[in-house]
C-alpha positions in Angstrom: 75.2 36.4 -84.5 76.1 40.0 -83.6 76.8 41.0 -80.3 73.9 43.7 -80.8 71.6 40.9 -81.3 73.0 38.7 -78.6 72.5 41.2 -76.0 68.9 42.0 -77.2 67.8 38.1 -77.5 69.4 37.9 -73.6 67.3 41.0 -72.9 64.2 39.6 -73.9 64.5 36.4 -72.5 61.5 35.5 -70.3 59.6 38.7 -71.4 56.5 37.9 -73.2 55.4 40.6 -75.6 51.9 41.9 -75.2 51.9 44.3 -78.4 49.2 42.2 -80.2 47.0 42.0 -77.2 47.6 46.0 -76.9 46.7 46.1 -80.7 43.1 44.1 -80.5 42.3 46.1 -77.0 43.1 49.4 -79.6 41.1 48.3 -82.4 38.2 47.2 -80.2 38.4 50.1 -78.4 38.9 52.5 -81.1 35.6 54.7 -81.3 35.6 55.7 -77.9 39.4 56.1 -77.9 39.3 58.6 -81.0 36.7 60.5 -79.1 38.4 61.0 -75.7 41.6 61.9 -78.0 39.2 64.6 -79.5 38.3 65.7 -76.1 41.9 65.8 -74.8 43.3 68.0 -77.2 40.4 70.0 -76.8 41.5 70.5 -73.0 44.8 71.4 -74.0 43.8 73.9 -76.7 41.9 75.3 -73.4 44.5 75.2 -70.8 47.2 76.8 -72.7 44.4 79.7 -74.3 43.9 80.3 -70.4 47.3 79.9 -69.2 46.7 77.0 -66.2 48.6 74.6 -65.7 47.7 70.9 -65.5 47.8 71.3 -61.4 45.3 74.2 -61.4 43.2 72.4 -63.4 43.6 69.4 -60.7 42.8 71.3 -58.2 39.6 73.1 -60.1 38.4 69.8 -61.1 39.0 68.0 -57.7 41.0 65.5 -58.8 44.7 64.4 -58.6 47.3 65.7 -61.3 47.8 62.0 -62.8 44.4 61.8 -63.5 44.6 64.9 -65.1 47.3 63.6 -67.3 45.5 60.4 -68.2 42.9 63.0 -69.4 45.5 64.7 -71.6 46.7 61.4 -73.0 43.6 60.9 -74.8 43.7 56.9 -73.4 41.3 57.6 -70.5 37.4 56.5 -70.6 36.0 59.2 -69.8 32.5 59.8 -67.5 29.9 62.1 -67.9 30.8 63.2 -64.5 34.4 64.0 -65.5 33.6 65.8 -68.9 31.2 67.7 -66.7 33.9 68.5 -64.2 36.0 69.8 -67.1 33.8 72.1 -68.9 33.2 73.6 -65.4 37.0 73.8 -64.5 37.8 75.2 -67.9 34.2 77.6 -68.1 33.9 75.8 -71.8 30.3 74.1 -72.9 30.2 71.1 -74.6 33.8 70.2 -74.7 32.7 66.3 -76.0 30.7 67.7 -79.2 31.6 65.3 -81.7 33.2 66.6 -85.2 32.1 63.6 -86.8 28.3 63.5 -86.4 28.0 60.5 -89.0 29.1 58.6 -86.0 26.0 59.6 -83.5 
């Protein structure tokens, strides 16, 4: 055995790998995932066509500027009352208008 390989098995040892479990959540997940993806790089089409920065967008929306990330990550489930809060902090309508209208 390789030394690369030793010191990776010694590494690993006691870790339990959760990539298929993070796989299924993914694939069960996936329609609303895709959509708040959509919606993310909406925002940061927005923000940069405005010139804010994540923090003044924080501070517009009323939020804190990890949540504002999360947002930007497209990974975050996002509520009517948060899309809401965007559109308003941004002055855009309809920011979670699905492309895809077969889906609706």
């Amino acid at each position: 055995m390789t030394k690369g390989l030793e010191r990776l098995l010694e590494l690993s040892k006691g870790r339990v790998s959760t990539w298929r479990e993070e796989a299924e959540w993914r694939e069960a997940n996936k329609e609303w995932l895709e959509y708040s993806a959509q919606i993310a790089v909406q925002v940061l089409f927005a923000i940069k066509n405005k010139e804010i920065t994540q923090q003044q967008l924080a501070l517009r929306m009323g939020v804190c500027p990890q949540y504002v990330d999360k947002i930007l990550k497209g990974r975050e489930n996002l509520s009517l009352e948060t899309i809401s809060k965007v559109e308003q902090a941004l002055n855009i309508p309809h920011i979670c208008s699905r492309t895809d209208e077969s889906r609706m």
